[in-house]
N, C-alpha and C positions, 0 to 999 in steps of 0.2 A: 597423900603420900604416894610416892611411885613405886611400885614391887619391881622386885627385882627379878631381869628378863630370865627365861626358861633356858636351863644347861639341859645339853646330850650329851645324855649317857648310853653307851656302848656296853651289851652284854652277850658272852655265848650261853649257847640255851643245849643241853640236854635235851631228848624225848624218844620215848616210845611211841614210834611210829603207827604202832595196832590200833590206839586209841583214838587217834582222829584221822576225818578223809583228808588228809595233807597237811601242808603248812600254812597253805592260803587261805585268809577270812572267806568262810559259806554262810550264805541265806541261812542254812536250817541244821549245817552238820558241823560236830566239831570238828573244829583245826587247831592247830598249834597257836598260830596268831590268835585268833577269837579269843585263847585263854589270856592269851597275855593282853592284851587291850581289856578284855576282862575284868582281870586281876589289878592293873594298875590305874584303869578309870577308878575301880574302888578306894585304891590309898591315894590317888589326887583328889578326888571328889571334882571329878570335870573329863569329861571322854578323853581318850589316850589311842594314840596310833602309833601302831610301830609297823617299824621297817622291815625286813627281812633280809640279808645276804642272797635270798635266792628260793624262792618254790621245791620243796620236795613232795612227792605224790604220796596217796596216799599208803599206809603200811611201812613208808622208807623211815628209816633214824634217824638221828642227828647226833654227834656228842662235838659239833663247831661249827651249829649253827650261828650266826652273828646277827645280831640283831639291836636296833638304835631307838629311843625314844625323850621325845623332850620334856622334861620333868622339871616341876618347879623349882626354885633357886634353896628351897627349904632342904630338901633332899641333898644327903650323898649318897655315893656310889654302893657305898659298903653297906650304908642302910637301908638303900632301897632293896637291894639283893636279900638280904636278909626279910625284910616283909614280902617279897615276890615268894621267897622260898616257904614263906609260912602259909600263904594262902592257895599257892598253886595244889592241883593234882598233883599226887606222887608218879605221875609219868612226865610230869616235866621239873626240871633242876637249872637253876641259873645258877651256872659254874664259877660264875664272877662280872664284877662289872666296874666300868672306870669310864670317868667324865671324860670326852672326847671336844676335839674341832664344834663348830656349829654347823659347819661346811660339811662334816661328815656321813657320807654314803654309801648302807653295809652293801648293798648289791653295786653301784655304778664305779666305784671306787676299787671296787675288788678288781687283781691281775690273775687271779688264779683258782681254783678250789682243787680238792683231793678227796675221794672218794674210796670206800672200803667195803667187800663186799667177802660173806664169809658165804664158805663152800664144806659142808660137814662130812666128810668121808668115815668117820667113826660110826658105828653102831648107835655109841653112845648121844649120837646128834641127834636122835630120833626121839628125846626125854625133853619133858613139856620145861626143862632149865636152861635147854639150848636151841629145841627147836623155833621159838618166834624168833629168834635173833640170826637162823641163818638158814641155806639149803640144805634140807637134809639127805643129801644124795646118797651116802653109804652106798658108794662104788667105788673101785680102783681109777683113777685117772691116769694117766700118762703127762706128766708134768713138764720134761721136758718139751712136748711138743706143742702144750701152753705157753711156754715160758716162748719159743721160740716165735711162736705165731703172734705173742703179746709184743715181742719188741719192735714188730713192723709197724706197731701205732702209733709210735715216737712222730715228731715230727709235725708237719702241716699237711691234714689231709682232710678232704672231701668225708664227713660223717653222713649222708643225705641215708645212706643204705642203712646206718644203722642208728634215725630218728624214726617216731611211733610218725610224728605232725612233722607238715613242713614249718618252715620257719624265715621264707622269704625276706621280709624286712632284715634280715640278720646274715642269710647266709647260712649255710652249713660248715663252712669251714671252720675246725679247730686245732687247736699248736696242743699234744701231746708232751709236756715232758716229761712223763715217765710214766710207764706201766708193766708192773712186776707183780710175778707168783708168788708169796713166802707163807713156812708151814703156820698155823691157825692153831696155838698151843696146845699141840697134842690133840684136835680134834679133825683137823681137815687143813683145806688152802685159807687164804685170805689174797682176794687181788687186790689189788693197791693201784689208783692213777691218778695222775694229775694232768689239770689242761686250764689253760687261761678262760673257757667255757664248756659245757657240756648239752648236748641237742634232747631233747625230749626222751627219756628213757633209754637214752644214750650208755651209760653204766649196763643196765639190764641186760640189752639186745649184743653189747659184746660179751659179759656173761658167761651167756646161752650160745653162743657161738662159739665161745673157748672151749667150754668146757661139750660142747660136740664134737669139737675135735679131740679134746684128749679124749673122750668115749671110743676113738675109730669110730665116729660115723659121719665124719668127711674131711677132705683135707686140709690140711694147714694153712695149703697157697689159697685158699676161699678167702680168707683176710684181705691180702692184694689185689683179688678180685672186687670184692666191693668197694672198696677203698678208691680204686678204678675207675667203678662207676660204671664195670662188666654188664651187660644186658642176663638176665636170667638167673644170677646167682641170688641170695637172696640169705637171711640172715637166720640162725634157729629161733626157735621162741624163746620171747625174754624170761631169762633168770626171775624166780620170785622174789617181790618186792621186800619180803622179811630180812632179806640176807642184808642188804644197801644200807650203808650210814653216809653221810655226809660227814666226813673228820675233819676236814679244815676250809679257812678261807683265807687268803694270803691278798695281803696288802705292800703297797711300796712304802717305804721308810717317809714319817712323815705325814702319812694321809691322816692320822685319826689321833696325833698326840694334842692332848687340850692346852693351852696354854697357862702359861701361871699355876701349875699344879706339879710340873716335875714328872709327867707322865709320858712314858715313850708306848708305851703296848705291852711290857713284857712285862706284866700283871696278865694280861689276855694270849700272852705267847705259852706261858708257863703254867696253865689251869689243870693241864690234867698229859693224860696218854697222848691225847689227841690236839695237838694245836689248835688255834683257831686265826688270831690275828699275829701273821706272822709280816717280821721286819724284811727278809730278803729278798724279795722280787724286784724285778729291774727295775726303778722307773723311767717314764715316759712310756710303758704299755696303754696299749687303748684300754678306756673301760668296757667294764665287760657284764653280760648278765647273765643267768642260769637259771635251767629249770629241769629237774628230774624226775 
């Protein structure tokens, strides 16, 4: 008798980033991955690889990480999440999950991601309930002159000045469409951006450069400058890794809907605060890959 061939299933993944050195499977330290190949080698009974959307370092978030794995034809979506959910660590959460394409690729497939990074200006940021999850600066900023210095990132530019590694085969350039200051409920900032990719600790190193400039301790036009590709300007130290979550990852209409199931994304659009596989990005973007 012939079994029946393996479906992908597409799932966002929650995590506390403290818990493992990143996302990516290590020889000897936990990651994210390791738990999930893990966990689902157990309920297949037969090794399991999963995909990722994208590398986060270690100590960073995720609440839309996206992640695919081919699972036997016994399995549904809804059951498998439910058994992922019973076995994992409580620092990781499978938010939801829905049989996808066979074709489907959480990292190469992606047009977009958006990233969030919290900046604790409260007193109160400094209390072991708020501070893993962000900076705890408990300083005054100057916000407008964030906000102003952030909108010059829009756009297509040269991120070389503020990648940790180069990234030759790729290029350093990235499309910007959006990146904004909003207040962090009641405790501080929250930056917000989006880009069709992000360079090696890319999030962090502008940061730490925003927020030296709201500090007054350099100015605004520093942005332009590196951005430039200016000889001598050079970037502040990167933001701590604690603040960074990964919130979304955005797909074109189309890339990851399974056939035969009635299934568009918006089971995976609609999981939480935070998106993950969203329908509106143009298509016909290049694909694209990330690592932070």
């Amino acid at each position: 008798m012939t079994s029946e061939p393996d479906q992908r299933i597409a799932f966002t993944v929650h995590y506390d980033g403290r818990a493992f050195h990143g996302w990516q499977l290590q020889p000897t330290d936990p990651s994210v991955q390791g738990e999930l190949e893990r966990v689902l080698s157990r309920l297949f009974n037969r090794p399991a690889r999963v995909t990722g959307s994208g590398r986060t370092d270690r100590g960073v978030h995720a609440t839309g990480q996206v992640a695919s794995v081919d699972a036997p034809a016994s399995w549904t979506a809804p059951a498998l999440r439910r058994a992922m959910n019973a076995l994992l660590p409580s620092t990781v959460w499978i938010a939801h999950a829905e049989p996808v394409t066979a074709g489907f690729h959480p990292r190469f497939d992606a047009v977009a991601r958006s990233y969030i990074y919290h900046v604790g200006l409260a007193e109160s940021t400094a209390s072991p309930f708020h501070s893993p999850w962000c900076w705890p600066l408990r300083r005054p900023l100057d916000l407008e002159l964030m906000r102003e210095a952030s909108a010059t990132l829009v756009g297509e530019h040269s991120f070389r000045a503020f990648a940790k590694a180069g990234q030759e085969e790729r290029g350093d350039h990235c499309i910007v469409a959006s990146a904004e200051w909003v207040a962090w409920e009641g405790l501080g900032l929250e930056f917000r951006i989006t880009a069709n990719r992000f360079l090696h600790h890319m999030v962090r190193y502008l940061v730490g450069t925003l927020v030296e400039i709201g500090r007054g301790g350099r100015p605004e036009e520093d942005i332009v400058r590196m951005l430039a590709g200016e000889p001598g300007v050079e970037t502040s130290p990167p933001a701590p890794s604690e603040g960074l979550f990964l919130a979304a990852v955005r797909y074109p209409p189309g890339a990851y809907s399974a056939p035969d199931t009635g299934s568009s994304g918006a089971d995976l659009e609609n999981n939480g605060r935070n998106a993950s596989l969203l329908s509106n990005s143009s298509p016909g973007q290049k694909r694209s890959s990330d690592i932070t």
